[in-house]
DRENPAKE-443519 format. One line per field, with one value per residue (C-alpha): residue number from 1; x, y, z negated. Coordinates in nm, 3 decimals, padded with zeros to 5 digits. Layout:
BEGIN
num: NUM/...
px: X/...
py: Y/...
pz: Z/...
! end
This chain:
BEGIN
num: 1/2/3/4/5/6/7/8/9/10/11/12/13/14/15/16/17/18/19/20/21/22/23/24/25/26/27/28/29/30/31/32/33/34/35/36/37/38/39/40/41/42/43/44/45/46/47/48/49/50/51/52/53/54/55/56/57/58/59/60/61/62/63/64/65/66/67/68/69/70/71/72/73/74/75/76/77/78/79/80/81/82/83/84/85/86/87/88/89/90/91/92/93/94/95/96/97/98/99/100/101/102/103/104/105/106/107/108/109/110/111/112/113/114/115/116/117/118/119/120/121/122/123/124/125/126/127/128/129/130/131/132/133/134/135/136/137/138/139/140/141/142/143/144/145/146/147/148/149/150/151/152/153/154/155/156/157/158/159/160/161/162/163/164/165/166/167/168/169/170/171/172/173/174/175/176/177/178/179/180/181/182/183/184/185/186/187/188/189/190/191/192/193/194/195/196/197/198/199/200/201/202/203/204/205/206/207/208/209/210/211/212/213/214/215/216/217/218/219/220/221/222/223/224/225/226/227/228/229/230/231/232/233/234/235/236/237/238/239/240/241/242/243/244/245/246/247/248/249/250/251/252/253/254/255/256/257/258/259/260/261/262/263/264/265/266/267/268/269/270/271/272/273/274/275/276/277/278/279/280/281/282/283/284/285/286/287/288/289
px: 01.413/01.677/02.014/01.928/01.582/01.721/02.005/01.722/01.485/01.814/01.896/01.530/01.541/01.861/01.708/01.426/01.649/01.890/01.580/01.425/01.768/01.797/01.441/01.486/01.833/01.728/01.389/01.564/01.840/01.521/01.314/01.042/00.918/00.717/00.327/00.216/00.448/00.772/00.742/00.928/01.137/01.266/01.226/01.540/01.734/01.728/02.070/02.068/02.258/02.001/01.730/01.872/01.914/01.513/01.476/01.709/01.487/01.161/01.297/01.426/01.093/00.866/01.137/01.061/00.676/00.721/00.911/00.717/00.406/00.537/00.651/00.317/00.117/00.300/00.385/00.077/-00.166/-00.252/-00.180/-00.102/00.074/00.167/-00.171/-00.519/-00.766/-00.818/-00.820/-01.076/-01.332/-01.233/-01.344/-01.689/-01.735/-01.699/-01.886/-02.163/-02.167/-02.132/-01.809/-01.607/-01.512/-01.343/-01.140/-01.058/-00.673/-00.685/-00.941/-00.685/-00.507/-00.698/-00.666/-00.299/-00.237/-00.434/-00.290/00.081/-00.052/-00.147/00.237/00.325/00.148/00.191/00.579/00.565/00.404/00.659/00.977/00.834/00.700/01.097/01.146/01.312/01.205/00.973/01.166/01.440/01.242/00.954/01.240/01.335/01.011/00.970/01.319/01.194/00.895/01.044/01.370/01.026/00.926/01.231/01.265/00.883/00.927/01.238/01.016/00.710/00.763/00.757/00.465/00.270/00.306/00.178/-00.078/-00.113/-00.342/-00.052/00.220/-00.002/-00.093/00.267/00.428/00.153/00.093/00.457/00.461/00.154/00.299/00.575/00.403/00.164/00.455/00.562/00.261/00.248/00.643/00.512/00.227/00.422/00.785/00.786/00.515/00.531/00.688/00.462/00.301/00.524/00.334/00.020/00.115/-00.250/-00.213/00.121/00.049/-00.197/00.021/00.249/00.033/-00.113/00.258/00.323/00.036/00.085/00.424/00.366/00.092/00.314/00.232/-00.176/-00.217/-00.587/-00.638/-00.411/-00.538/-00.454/-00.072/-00.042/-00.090/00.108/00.398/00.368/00.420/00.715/00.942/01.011/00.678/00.715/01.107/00.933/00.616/00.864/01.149/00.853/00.688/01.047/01.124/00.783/00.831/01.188/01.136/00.815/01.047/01.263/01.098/00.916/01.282/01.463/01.123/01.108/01.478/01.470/01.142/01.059/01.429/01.454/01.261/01.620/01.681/01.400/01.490/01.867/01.773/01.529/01.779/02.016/01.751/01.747/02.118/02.134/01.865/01.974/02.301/02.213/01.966/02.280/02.494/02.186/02.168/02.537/02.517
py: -01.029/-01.240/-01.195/-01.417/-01.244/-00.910/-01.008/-01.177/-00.877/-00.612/-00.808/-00.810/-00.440/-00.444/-00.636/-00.412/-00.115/-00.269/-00.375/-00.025/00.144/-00.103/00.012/00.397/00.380/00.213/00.392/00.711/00.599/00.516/00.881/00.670/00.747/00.551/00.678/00.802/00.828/00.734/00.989/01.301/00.969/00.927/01.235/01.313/01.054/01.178/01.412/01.660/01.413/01.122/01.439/01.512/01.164/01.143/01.449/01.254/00.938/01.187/01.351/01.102/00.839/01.174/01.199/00.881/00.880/01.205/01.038/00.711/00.936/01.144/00.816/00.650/00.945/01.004/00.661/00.453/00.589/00.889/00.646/00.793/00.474/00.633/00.750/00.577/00.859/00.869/00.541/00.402/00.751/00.587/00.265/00.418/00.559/00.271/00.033/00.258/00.313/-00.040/00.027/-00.206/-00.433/-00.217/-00.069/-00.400/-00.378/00.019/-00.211/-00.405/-00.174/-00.137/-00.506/-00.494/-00.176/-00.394/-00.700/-00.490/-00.337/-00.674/-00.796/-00.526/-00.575/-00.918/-00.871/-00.611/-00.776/-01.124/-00.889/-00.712/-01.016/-01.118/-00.791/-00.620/-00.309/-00.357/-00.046/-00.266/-00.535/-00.314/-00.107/-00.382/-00.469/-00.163/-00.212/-00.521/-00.408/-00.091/-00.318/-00.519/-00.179/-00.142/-00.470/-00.441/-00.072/-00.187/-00.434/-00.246/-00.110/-00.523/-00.622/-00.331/-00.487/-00.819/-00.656/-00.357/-00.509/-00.706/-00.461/-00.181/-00.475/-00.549/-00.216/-00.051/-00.333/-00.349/00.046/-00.006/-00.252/-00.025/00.241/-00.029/-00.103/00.260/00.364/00.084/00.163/00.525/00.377/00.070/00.186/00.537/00.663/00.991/01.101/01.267/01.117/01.071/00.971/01.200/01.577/01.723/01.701/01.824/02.139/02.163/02.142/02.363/02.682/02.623/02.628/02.941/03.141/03.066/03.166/03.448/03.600/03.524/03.418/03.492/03.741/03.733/03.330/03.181/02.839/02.928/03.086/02.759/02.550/02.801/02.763/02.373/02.373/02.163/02.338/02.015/01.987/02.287/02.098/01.794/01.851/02.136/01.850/01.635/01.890/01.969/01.624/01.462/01.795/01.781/01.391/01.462/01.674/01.467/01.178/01.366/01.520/01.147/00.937/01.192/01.152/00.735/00.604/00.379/00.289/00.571/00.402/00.222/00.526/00.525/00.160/00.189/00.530/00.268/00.041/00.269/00.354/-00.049/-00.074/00.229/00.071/-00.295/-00.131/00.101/-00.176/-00.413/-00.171/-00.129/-00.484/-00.542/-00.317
pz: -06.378/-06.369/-06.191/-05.939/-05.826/-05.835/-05.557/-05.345/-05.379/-05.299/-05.007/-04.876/-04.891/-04.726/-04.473/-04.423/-04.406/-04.158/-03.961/-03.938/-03.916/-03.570/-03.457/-03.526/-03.336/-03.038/-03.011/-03.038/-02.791/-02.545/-02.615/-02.783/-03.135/-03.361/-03.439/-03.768/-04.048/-03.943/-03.628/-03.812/-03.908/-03.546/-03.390/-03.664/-03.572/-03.178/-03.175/-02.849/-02.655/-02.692/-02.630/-02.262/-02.170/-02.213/-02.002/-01.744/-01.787/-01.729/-01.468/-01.241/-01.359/-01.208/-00.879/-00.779/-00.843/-00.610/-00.380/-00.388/-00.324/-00.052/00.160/00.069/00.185/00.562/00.619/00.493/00.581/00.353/00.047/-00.301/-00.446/-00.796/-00.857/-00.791/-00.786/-00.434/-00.389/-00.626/-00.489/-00.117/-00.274/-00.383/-00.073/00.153/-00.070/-00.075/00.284/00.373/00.493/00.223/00.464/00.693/00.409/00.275/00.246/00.138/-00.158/-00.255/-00.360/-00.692/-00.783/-00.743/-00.973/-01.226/-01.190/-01.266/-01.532/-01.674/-01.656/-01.724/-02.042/-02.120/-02.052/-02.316/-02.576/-02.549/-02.569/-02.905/-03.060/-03.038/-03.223/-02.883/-02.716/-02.304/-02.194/-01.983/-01.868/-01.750/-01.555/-01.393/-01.239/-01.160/-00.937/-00.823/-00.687/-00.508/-00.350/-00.239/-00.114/00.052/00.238/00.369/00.468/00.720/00.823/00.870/01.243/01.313/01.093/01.231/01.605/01.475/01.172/01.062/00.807/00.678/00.712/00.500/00.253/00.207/00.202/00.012/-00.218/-00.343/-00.362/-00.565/-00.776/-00.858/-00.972/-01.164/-01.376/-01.443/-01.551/-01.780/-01.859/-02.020/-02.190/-02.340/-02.412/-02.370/-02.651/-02.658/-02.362/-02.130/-01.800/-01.481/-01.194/-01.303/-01.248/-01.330/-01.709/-01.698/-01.493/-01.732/-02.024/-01.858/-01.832/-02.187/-02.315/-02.130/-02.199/-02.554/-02.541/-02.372/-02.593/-02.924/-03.298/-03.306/-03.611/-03.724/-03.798/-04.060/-03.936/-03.518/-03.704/-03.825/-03.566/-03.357/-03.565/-03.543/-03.147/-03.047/-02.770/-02.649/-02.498/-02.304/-02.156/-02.142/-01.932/-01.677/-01.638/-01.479/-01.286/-01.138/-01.086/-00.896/-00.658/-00.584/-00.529/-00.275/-00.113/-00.066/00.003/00.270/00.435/00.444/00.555/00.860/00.940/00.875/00.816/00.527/00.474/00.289/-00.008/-00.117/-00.288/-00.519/-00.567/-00.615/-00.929/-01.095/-01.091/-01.280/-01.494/-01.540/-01.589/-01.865/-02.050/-02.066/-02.198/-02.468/-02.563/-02.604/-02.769/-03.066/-03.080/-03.136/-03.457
! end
């Protein structure tokens, strides 16, 4: 090969190296991870101080799908915005009572959660094609829906003299919304993290770490040893930092909405906006390397 081909074909690998070396730095500075292969990759390059920040990101992500669930739930009408369970049973129920159009607005719910999701999505898939992580700009709609949130709840007491049809549309749609694009947010820039607005596979998570800790190393099946010895500790952090998080942020979401109503949704707003901040900066300061 001549002297000419070999510099072109070392600075392609340089390239590729630099390139990866970007991605495993900011994934790892966002508690992501990268599937297959390169996960034992990443999950290296994540030093203890990039490993509590994600447990800050989890646990303030599950406070406000508390929170947001809590105000949803005394103030709208039994709503569970971060969550659709209920809503698409309730759904069921009506339709096959004959009752859809009297829960028409409760309905719309569903379509709205979707139609997040797909932005959510779409947003997603533009910022990676540019070669740029969603985490930011799916935090940020996130914000934007909740200060939406926030604006309709102080409003609410009004639109509820003129419509309550409206004012539960617009409150709950935008709370909706908000936990549309979170829910998207774990699925499309947090891989690997565990759920935040969903406590039921967490809880479950939770017990099946402890028991398993509890009983110890299993002694009569190499293959159950094995897999016993493979259990990451982090799971165990993980899934307890959420469970602590979505209660404490029920709690309080249920303390300040009794003391001032729906105002009390700016803070959930103003902590995903932090979340926002941090993100478009440690995004920056990988980019700048």
């Amino acid at each position: 090969m001549s002297f000419r081909g070999r510099a072109v074909t070392q600075a392609s690998a340089t390239r590729g190296r630099s390139a990866k070396s970007r991605e495993i730095d900011l994934l790892a500075g966002l508690g992501s991870e990268v599937p297959g292969e390169n996960e034992s990759v990443v999950r290296s390059q994540i030093v203890p101080k990039r490993a509590r920040a994600e447990h800050v990101r989890i646990g303030m992500l599950s406070g406000i799908a508390g929170y947001v669930d809590a105000v949803g739930f005394a103030t709208l009408l039994g709503l569970f915005p971060a969550h659709l369970t209920g809503e698409l049973v309730e759904a069921v129920v009506a339709v096959a009572h004959g009752e859809a159009s009297s829960k028409a607005v409760r309905i719309a719910m569903i379509p709205i959660f979707v139609a997040a999701v797909v932005v959510a999505a779409l947003v997603s898939r533009v910022f990676r094609r540019r070669g740029q992580a969603p985490l930011a700009p799916l935090l940020a709609l996130m914000t934007a829906a909740l200060t939406l949130f926030t604006v309709t709840g102080a409003a609410f007491p009004m639109l509820v003299g003129t419509s309550p049809s409206i004012a539960l549309f617009l409150a709950g749609g935008s709370a909706v919304a908000a936990m549309g694009f979170q829910n998207a947010f774990m699925r499309q820039a947090a891989v690997g993290s565990c759920p935040t607005t969903m406590m039921t596979g967490n809880l479950t998570q939770l017990v099946i770490e402890l028991v398993e800790l509890g009983l110890g190393k299993p002694r009569e099946q190499a293959a159950f040893a094995d897999a016993f010895e493979r259990r990451d500790p982090r799971r165990l952090r993980m899934v307890a930092t959420a469970l602590v998080g979505f209660l404490s942020g029920a709690m309080l979401g249920a303390v300040l909405t009794a003391k001032i109503g729906l105002f009390s949704i700016a803070v959930p707003a103003a902590c995903a906006g932090l979340l926002t901040v941090l993100a478009y900066r440690d995004a920056q300061r990988v980019a700048s390397r």
